[in-house]
VEXPA-292061 format. One record per residue (C-alpha): residue number from 1; residue in one letter; z negated, y negated, x. Coordinates in Angstrom, 2 decimals, always signed. Layout:
# VEXPA-292061
(NUM,A,(Z,Y,X))
...
This chain:
# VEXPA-292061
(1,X,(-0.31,-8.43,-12.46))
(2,X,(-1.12,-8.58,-16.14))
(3,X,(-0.55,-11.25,-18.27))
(4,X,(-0.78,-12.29,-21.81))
(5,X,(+2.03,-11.18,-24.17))
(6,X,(+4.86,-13.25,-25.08))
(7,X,(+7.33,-13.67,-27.92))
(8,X,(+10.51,-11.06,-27.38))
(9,X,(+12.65,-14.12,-29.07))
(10,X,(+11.15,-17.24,-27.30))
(11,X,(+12.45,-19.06,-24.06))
(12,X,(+12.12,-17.37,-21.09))
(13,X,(+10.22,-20.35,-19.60))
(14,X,(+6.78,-20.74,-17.31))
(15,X,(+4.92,-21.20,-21.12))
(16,X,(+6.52,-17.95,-22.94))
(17,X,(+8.48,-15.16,-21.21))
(18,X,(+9.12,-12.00,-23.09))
(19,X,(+6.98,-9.03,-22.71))
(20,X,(+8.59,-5.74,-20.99))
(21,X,(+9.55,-3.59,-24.04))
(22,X,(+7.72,-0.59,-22.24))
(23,X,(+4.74,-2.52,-21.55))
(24,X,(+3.92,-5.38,-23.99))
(25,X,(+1.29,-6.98,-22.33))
(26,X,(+3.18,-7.57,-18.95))
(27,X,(+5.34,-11.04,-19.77))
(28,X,(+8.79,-10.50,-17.27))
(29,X,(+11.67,-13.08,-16.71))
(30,X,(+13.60,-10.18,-15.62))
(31,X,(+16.13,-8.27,-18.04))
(32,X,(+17.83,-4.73,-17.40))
(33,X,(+21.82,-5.82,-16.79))
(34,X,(+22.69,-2.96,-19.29))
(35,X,(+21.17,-3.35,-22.16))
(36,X,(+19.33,-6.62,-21.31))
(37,X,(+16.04,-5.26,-22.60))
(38,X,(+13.04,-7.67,-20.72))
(39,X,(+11.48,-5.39,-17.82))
(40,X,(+8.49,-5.49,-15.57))
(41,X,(+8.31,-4.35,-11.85))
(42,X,(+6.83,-1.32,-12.56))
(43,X,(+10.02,-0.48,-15.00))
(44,X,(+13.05,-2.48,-12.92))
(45,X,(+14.81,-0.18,-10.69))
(46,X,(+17.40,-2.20,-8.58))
(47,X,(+20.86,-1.41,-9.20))
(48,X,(+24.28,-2.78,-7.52))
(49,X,(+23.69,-6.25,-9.64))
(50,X,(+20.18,-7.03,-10.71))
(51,X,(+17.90,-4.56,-12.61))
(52,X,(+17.78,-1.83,-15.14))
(53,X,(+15.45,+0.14,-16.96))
(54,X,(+14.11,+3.93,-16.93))
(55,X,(+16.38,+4.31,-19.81))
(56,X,(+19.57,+3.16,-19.13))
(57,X,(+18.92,+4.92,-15.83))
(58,X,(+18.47,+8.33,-17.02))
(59,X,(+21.42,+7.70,-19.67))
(60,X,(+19.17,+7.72,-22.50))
(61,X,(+20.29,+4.12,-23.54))
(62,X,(+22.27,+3.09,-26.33))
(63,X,(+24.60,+1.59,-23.76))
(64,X,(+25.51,+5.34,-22.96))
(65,X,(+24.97,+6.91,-19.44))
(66,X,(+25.38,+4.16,-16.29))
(67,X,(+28.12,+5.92,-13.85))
(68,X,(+27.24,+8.92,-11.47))
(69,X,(+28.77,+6.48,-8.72))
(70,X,(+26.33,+3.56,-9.35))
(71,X,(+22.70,+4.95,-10.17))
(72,X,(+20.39,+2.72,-9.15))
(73,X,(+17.51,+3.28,-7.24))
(74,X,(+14.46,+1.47,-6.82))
(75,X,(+14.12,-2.23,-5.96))
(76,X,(+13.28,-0.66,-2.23))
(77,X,(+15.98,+1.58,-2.89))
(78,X,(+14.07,+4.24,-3.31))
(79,X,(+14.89,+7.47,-5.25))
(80,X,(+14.19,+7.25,-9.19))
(81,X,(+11.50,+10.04,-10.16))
(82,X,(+9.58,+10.36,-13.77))
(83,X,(+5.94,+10.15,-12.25))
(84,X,(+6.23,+6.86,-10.45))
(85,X,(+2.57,+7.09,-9.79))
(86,X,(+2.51,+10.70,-8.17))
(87,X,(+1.87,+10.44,-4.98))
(88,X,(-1.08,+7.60,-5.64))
(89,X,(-2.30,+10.11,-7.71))
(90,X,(-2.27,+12.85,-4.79))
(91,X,(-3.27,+10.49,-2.17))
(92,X,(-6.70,+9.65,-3.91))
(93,X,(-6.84,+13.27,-5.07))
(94,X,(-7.47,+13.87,-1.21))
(95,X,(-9.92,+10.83,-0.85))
(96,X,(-12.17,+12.43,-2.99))
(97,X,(-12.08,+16.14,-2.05))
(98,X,(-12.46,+14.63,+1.67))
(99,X,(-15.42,+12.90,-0.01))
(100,X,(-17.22,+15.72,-1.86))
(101,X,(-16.24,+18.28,+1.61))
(102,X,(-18.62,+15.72,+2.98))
(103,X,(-21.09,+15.44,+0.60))
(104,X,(-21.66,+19.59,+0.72))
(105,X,(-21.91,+19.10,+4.47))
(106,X,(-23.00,+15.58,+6.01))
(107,X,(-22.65,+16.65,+9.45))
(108,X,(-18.99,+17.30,+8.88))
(109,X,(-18.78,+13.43,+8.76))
(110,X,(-19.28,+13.13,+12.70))
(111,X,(-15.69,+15.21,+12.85))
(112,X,(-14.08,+12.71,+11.03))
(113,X,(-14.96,+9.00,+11.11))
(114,X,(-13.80,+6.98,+14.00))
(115,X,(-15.34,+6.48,+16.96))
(116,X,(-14.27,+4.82,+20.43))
(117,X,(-15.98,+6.94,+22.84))
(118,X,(-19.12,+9.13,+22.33))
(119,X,(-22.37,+8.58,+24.39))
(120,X,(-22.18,+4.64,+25.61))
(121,X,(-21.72,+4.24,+28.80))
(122,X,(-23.19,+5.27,+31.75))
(123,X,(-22.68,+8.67,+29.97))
(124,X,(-19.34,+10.30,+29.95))
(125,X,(-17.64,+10.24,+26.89))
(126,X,(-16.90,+13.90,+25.32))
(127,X,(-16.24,+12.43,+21.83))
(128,X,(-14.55,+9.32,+20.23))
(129,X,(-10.81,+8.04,+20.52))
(130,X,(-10.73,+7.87,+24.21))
(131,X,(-12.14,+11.28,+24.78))
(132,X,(-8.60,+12.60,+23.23))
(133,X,(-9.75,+12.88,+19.44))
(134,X,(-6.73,+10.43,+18.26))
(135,X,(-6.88,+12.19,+15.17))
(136,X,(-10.51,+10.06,+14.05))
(137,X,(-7.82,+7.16,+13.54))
(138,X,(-5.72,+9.37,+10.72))
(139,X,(-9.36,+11.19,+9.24))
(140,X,(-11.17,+8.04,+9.01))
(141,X,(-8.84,+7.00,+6.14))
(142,X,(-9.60,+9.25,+3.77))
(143,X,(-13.14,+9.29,+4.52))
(144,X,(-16.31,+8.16,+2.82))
(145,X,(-20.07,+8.51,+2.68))
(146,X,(-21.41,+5.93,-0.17))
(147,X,(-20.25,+6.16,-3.49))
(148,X,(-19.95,+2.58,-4.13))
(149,X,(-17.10,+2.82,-1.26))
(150,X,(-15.16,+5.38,-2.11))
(151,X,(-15.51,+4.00,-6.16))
(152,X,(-13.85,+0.12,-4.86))
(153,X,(-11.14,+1.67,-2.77))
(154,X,(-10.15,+4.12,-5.06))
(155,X,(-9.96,+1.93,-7.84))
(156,X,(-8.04,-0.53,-5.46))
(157,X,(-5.59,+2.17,-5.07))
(158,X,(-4.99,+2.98,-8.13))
(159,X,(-4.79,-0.62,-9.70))
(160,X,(-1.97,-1.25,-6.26))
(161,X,(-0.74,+1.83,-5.62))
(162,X,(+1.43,+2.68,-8.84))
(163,X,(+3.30,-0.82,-8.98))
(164,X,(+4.23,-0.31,-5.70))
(165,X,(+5.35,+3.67,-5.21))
(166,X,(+7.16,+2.78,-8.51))
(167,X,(+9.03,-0.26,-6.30))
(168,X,(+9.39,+0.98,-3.42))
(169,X,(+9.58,+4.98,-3.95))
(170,X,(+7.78,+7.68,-2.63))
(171,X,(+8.91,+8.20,+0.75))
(172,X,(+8.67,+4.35,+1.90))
(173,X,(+5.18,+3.85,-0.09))
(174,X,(+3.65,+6.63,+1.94))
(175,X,(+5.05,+4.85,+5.06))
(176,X,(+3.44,+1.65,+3.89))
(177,X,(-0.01,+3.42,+3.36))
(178,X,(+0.03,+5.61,+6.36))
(179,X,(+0.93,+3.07,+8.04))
(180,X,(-1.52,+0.14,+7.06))
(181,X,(-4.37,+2.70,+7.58))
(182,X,(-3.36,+3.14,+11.00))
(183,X,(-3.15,-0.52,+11.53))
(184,X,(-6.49,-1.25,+10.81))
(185,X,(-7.74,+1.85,+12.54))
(186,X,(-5.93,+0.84,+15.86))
(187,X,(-7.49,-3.15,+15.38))
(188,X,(-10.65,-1.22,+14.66))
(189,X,(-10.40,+0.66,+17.72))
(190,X,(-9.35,-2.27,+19.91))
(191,X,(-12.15,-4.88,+19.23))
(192,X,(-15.18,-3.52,+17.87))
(193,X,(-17.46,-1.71,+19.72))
(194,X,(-16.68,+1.93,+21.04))
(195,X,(-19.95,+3.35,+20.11))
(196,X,(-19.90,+2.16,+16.85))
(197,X,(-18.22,+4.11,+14.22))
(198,X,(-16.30,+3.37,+10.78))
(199,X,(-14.94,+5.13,+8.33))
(200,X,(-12.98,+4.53,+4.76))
(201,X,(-9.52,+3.59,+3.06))
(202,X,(-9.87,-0.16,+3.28))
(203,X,(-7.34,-0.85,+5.74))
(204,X,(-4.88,+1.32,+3.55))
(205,X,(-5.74,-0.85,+0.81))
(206,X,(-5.46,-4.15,+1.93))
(207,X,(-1.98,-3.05,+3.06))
(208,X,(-1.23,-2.68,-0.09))
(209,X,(-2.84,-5.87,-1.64))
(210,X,(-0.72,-7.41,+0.92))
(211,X,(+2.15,-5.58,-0.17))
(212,X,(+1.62,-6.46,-3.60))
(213,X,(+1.93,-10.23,-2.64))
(214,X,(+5.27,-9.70,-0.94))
(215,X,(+6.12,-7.85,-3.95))
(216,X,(+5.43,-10.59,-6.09))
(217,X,(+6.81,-13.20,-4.37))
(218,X,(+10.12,-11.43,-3.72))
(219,X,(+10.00,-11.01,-8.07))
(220,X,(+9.32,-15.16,-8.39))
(221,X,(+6.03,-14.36,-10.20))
(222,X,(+2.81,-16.28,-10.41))
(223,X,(+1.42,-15.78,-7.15))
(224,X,(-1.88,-17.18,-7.86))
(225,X,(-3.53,-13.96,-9.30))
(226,X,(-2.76,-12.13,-6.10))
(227,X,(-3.97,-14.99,-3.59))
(228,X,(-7.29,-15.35,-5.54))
(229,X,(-7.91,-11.90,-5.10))
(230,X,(-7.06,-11.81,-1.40))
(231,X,(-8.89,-14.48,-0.83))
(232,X,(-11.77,-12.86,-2.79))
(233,X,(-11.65,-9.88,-0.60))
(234,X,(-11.46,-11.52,+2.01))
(235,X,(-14.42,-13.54,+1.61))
(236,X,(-16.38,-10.26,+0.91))
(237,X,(-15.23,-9.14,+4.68))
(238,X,(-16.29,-12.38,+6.59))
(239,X,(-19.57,-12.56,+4.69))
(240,X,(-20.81,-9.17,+4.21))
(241,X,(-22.59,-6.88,+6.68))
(242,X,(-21.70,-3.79,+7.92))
(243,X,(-17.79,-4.29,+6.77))
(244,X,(-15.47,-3.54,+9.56))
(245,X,(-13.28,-6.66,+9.42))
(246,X,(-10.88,-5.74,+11.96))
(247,X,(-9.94,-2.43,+9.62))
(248,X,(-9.29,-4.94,+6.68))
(249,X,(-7.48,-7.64,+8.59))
(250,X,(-5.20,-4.62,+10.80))
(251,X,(-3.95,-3.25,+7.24))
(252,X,(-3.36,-6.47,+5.67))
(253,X,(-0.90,-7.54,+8.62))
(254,X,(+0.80,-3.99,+8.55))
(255,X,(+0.76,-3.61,+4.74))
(256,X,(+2.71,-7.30,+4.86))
(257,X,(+5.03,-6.89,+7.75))
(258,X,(+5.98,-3.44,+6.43))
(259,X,(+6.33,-5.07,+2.91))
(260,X,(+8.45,-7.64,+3.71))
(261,X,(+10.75,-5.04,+6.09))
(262,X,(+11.08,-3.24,+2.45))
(263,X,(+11.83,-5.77,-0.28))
(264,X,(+14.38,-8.22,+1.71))
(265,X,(+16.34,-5.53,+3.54))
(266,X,(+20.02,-6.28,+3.49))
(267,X,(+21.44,-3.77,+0.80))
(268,X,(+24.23,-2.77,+3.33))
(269,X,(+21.70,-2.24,+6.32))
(270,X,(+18.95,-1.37,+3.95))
(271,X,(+17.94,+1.69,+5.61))
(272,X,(+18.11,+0.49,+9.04))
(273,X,(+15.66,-2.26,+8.76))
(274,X,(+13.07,-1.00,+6.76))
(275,X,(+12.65,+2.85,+8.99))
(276,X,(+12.97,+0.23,+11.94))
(277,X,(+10.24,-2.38,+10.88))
(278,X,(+8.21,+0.96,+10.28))
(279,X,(+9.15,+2.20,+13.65))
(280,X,(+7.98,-1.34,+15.20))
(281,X,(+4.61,-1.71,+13.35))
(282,X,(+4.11,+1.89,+14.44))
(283,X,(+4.86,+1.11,+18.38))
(284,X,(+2.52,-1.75,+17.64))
(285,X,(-0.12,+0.32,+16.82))
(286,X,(+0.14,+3.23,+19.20))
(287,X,(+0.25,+0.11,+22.17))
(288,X,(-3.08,-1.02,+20.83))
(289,X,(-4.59,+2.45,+21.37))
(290,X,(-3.05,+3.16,+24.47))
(291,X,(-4.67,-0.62,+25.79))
(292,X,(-7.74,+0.27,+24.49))
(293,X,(-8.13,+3.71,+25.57))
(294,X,(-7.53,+2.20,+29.19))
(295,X,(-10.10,-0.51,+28.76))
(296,X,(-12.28,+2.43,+28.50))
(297,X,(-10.92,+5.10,+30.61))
């Protein structure tokens, strides 16, 4: 999302947009409505007519303090905090301790990663999804073995995650992650083979990539960046081996649908149809286990 800097005083055209005053190499064409100082998405926080900045929000601006009775809140209409990246920070803070717990003791692993059912057939299954161990399809996303894995999915999250929890705030950015892990653990689940297990935060993370997209389309910018990359990636999961593509393709529809639910709400039934596009993606997801699970019951 980074882009060359522009002139503060030149035309806000496609060939030189100002740069966000907090962040001079991000180019904007959006302005804060207060004190009409250029802002970037990770700065805008939607208010009852366009944008403003951190500043005028906390009624540190020049402009004096915006009204008790018309703070804004996030673009998603989330609530305005001063560590936008927070929870990103906590969420791969427990990628990583889940990751060392499991470099101290391999065979902790087998607890965790997800698994369909546990021998193959003709054996009875004692382990796996469909044995009752549900919980694999919340563990396996914040597992990892290699350190080349966890390395690219952190850094994913990181480079994702703080643009978006500062768009759509906490609450409804842990949503979208939960929520796009569990979508590509349920796809996961449903197609590939029960005795074969997987493990990692990719799913999570191309919910967010396709997050990011929505995001970026919903702002007008220059969508090309973001389609390169997910086309990059996704190139990566049709050609290399041993990549559960079902994981990155189940997060990348719930990270979207989810998305989309988030950014276009209505203002005045904001709250209605983003928790119920959550709720729906969710019941999507638990009626992909429960098929599965009697595929192999």
């Amino acid at each position: 999302m980074d882009q060359a800097p522009g002139s503060p005083q030149g035309p806000q055209d496609a060939q030189s947009l100002p740069s966000c005053y907090r962040h001079p190499g991000r180019e904007t064409g959006i302005a804060c409505t207060r004190c009409e100082r250029p802002i970037c998405p990770e700065c805008m926080i939607s208010a009852s007519v366009g944008f403003q900045c951190p500043e005028c929000v906390k009624g540190g601006s020049d402009t004096g303090p915006a009204p008790a009775a018309s703070r804004p809140r996030t673009l998603a209409g989330g609530t305005l905090t001063q560590d936008p990246r927070l929870l990103t920070k906590i969420i791969l803070a427990l990628n990583v301790l889940v990751f060392l717990a499991v470099r101290a003791r391999e065979d902790l692993v087998g607890d965790l990663f997800l698994i369909g059912e546990w021998p193959p057939a003709p054996f009875p299954a004692s382990q796996g999804v469909a044995a009752g161990e549900s919980y694999r399809l919340v563990t396996a996303m914040f597992t990892h073995q290699e350190i080349w894995h966890i390395a690219f999915n952190m850094l994913g999250l990181w480079w994702l995650g703080g643009p978006l929890e500062a768009a759509l705030g906490r609450v409804r950015f842990l949503a979208l992650y939960l929520l796009s892990g569990l979508g590509g653990s349920a796809l996961t689940y449903l197609l590939e083979d029960p005795s074969d297990a997987s493990l990692g935060a990719s799913g999570a993370i191309f919910g967010l990539l396709g997050a990011t997209a929505v995001l970026m389309r919903r702002l007008n910018y220059d969508m090309r960046p973001v389609i390169a990359l997910l086309a990059l990636n996704l190139l990566f999961t049709f050609t290399w081996s041993g990549i559960a593509w079902q994981a990155h393709v189940g997060g990348l529809v719930a990270g979207v649908v989810i998305a989309y639910g988030m950014v276009h709400a209505p203002r005045e039934r904001r709250a209605l149809v983003q928790w119920g596009t959550c709720a729906l993606v969710f019941a999507v997801i638990v009626a992909l286990v429960l098929v599965r699970t009697a595929q192999l019951a």
